[in-house]
N, C-alpha and C positions, 0 to 999 in steps of 0.2 A: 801442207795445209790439210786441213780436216776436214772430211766431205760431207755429204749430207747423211749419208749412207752408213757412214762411221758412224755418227753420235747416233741415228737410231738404231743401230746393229751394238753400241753398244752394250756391255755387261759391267757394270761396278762390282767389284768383290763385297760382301759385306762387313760390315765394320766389327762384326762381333756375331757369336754362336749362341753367348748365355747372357742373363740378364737377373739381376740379384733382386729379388723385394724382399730386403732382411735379410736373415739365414736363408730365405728360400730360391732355390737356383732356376728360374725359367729355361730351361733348354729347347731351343729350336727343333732341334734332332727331336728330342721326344713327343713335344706337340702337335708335328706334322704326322710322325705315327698315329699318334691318337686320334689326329682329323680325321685320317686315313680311314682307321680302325671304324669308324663314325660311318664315316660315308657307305663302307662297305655293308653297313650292318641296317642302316637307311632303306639303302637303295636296294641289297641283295632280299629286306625281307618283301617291298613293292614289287619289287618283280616275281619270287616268291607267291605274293599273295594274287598277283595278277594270273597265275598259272591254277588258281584253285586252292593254293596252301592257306594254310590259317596262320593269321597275321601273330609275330614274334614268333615264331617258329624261329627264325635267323636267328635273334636274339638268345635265346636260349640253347641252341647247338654253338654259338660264339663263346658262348660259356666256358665252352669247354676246347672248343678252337683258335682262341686268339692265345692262351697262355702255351698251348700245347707249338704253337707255330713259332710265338716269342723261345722259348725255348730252343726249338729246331732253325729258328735262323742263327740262334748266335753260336749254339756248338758246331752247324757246318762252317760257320766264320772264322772260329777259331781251332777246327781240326785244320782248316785249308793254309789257315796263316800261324801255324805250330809255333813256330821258331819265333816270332813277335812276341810272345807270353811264355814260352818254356825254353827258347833258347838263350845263346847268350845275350846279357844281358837284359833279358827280359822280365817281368815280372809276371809269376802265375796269378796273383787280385785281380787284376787288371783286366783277366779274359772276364770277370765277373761285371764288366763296369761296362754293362748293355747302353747309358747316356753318353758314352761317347763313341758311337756310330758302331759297325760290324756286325750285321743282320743278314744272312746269307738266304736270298728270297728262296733257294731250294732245299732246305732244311727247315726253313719258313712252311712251304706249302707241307713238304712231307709231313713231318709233324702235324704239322695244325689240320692233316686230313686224317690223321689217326685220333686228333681232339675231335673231328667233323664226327667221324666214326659214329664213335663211341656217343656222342650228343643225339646221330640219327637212330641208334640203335635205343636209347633210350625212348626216343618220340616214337618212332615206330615207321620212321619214313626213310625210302631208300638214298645212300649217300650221291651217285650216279644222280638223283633230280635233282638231288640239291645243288651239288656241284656245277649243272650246266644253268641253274637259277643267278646263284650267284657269281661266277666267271666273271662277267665285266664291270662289275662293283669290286670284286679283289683287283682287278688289275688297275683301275682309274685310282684304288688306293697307294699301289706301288708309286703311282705316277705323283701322287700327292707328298705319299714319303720322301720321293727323289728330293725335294725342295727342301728337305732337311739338310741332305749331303753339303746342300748349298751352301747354308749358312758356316755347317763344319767344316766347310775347304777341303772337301774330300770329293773322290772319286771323278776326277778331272784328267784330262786326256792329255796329249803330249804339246807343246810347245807350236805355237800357232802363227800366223799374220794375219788371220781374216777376221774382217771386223767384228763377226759375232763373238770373238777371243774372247775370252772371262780374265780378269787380271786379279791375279792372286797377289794380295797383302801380306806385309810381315806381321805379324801380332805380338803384341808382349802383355806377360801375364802379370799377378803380384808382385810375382820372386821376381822379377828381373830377367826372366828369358825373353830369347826373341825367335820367333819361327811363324812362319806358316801354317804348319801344323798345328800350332796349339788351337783347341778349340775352346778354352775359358778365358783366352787372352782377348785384346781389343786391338784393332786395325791401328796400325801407325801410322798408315798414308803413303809406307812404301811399297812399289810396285818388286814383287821377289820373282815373274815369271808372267805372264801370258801364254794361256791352255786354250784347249779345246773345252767346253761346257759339255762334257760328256752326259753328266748327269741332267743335263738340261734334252740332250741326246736322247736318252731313254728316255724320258719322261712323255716327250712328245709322242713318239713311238708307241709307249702305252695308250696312249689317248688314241691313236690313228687304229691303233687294233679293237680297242675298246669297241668306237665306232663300227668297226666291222665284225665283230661278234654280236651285236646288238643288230646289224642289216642281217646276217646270216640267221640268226635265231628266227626274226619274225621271216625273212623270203623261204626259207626251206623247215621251220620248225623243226631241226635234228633234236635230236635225246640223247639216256640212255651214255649220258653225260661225256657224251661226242663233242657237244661247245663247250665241254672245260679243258678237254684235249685238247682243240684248234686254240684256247687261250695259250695253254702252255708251249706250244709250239710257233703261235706265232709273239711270243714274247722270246722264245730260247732264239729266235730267226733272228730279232733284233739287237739282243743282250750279245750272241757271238759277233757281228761286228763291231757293236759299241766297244766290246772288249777288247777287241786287237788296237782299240784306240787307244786305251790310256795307260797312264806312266807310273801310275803310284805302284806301289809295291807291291808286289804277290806273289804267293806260291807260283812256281813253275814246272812244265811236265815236258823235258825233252826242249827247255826253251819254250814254249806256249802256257802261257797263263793258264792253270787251272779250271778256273771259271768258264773257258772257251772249250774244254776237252768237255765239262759239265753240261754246257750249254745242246754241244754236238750231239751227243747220249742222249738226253732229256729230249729232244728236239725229236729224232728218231722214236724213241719209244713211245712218245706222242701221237704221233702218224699211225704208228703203227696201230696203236690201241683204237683211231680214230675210224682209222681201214675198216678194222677188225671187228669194233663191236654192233651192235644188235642195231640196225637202222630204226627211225620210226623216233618217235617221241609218246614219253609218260608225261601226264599232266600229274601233281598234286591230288587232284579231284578224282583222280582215276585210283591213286595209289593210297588213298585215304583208310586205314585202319581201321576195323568194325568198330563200332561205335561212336567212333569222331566223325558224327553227319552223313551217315549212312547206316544202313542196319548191316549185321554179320551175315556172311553171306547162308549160315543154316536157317535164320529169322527170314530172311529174301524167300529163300528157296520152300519153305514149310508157307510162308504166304499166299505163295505162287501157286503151291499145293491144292491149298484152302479155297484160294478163287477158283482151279480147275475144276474142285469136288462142286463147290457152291451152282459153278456155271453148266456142269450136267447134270446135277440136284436140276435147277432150271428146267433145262431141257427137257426134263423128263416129266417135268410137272406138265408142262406144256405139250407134250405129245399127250400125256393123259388127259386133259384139259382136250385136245382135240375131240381125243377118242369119243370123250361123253357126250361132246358136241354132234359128234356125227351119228351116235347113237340117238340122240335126242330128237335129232333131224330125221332120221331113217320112221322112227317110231312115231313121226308127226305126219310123216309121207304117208307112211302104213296106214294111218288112222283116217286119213282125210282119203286114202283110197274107198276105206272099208264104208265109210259115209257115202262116197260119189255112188256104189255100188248099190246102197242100202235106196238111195232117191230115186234110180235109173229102176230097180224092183217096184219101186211103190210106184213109179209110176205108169211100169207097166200092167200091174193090179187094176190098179186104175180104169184105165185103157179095157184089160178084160173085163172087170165089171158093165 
C-alpha cells in the first residue's frame, strides 16, 4: 500500500529532454544553463553594484567569462571521460556536442576565471573583488543547471528504496532505439531502475551554501576574494560525497571516481588560499580606477596641495590683518595719551594764571 509519504516523496522521471518547434530542437540541458548563465549575471552585477561597482560591470567581464568557462567545462569533461569519445568505439564528434550534457564545473570555473581575468584587466578592476561579488550567484546557477541533468537522465545515483527514489524511464527515439540514456528520445512509461536523485542532491546543497555565503559575506564582510574560496570549498565538500554516490560511468583512479580525487584537491587548495590570503575586505568604491568617479590620485594630491598653500596664503593675511590692527590701535592709545597730557597742561596754565 502507498503511504502518504510515498506519493509526496515522490520523483516522476521526465517524459522527454528535447522538444522540436520545426527543425528547431528546444533542449532542456541547454536552457537551464542559459537560465543559470542569466541569473548569475542578474544577480552577481546587484551585488556588485551594491559593493560600490558600476552597474554592468558583470555583464561585460561575462563576455569574456562565460564562453571561456563553456569551453573549460567541456574539455575537463571529456579529458576525464577519454575513452567515451576516443576509445573503443567511440566517436571523436561527439565530444564536440556540448547539447547533450558533460560540463565539467572545474574546468568550467578555471577557464571562465582566466575569461574573468582577462575582462578585469580590461576594466581595470581587481579579479579577487570580483570573484568574492559574484560567488553566490555562480553557485545558485550550478544549482539551476542541475535541473538540466534531470530532464537528460543523467548524473543519478545508485539504485535506491527510499521514497524520494527518482525512477528512470526507457526512452525510444525515431530510429527505433530503446534506452534510458537517450536523451532525444521520449519516455515509454517503463520503469528501467529506481536511483538516488543525486542531481537533485547537489542542487540543494548549492542552495544551502549559497545561503551561507551570502550570511558570511554580510556577518564578517571578508575579501580579497576569500568568499569565492569558501564557495569552492564548500561546493568540493558536497560534490565529494555526492560523488561516492552515483552509478553512471566515470573515469576511475585506483577504483575512485575521478571527480572525487578532483573534488579532494580543489577543496584543500581552497582552504588553503582562504587561510592564506590578505584579511580585511575591498569595496568596488575603494578599488575604482582614476577617472571612473574619483579624481587620479596626482589631481587629489596637487589639490590637497593647493588647499594647503591657499590655507596659509590665509593665515598669513590674517596675521597681517592683525598686525595693522594692533598698529592702528597702539597709535590711537598713543594719540589719545598725547591729548590727556596736552588738557592736564592747559589746565595747569590755567590754574597758574
Amino acid at each position: 500500500m502507498t503511504s502518504t509519504v510515498d506519493v509526496l516523496a515522490y520523483i516522476p522521471s521526465p517524459p522527454q529532454g528535447v522538444w522540436y518547434v520545426g527543425p528547431v530542437a528546444l533542449r532542456a540541458y541547454a536552457l537551464f544553463i542559459i537560465v543559470g548563465i542569466v541569473v548569475a549575471i542578474v544577480w552577481g552585477d546587484r551585488r556588485w553594484v551594491a559593493r560600490g561597482g558600476e552597474k554592468g560591470t558583470v555583464l561585460d567581464i561575462a563576455i569574456w567569462a562565460v564562453p571561456f568557462g563553456l569551453i573549460g567545462g567541456r574539455l575537463y569533461h571529456v579529458m576525464t571521460d577519454w575513452p567515451t569519445y576516443f576509445g573503443e568505439g567511440g566517436d571523436p564528434v561527439d565530444a564536440l556536442k556540448v547539447w547533450q550534457g558533460g560540463l565539467g564545473i572545474w574546468g568550467a570555473v578555471a577557464l571562465g576565471g582566466v575569461g574573468a581575468w582577462i575582462g578585469c584587466r580590461r576594466r581595470g578592476i581587481p579579479l579577487p573583488a570580483l570573484g568574492d561579488a559574484v560567488a553566490p550567484a555562480i553557485l545558485l546557477a550550478q544549482a539551476i543547471g542541475r535541473l538540466g541533468n534531470y530532464f537528460n537522465q543523467e548524473l543519478y545515483g545508485r539504485e535506491t528504496d527510499v521514497p524520494w527514489g527518482l525512477e528512470i524511464f526507457e526512452r525510444r527515439n525515431d530510429a527505433g532505439q530503446v534506452s534510458p540514456q537517450l536523451i532525444d528520445g521520449v519516455s515509454t512509461g517503463q520503469v528501467a531502475f529506481v536511483v538516488h536523485p543525486t542531481f537533485l542532491y547537489e542542487a540543494l546543497w548549492n542552495v544551502l551554501i549559497v545561503i551561507l555565503l551570502v550570511w558570511v559575506d554580510r556577518r564578517f564582510r571578508i575579501g580579497h576574494g576569500r568568499l569565492f574560496a569558501l564557495y569552492v570549498a564548500g561546493y568540493c565538500a558536497g560534490r565529494f560525497w555526492i560523488e561516492l554516490m552515483r552509478s553512471d560511468h566515470a573515469s576511475l583512479i585506483a577504483g575512485v571516481r575521478v571527480n572525487s580525487f578532483t573534488s579532494a584537491l580543489v577543496f584543500v587548495a581552497a582552504l588553503v588560499y582562504f587561510f592564506a590570503a590578505t584579511k580585511g575586505r575591498e569595496d568596488p568604491a575603494d578599488l575604482r580606477p582614476a577617472g571612473e568617479g574619483q579624481a587620479p590620485a596626482e589631481t587629489t594630491a596637487a589639490v590637497s596641495d593647493t588647499k594647503v598653500e591657499e590655507g596659509k596664503k590665509l593665515e598669513d593675511e590674517k596675521v597681517e590683518d592683525k598686525s595693522v590692527s594692533d598698529e592702528k590701535a597702539a597709535s590711537t592709545a598713543s594719540a589719545g595719551g598725547d591729548a590727556g597730557t596736552k588738557t592736564i597742561d592747559s589746565k595747569k596754565d590755567d590754574a597758574h594764571d
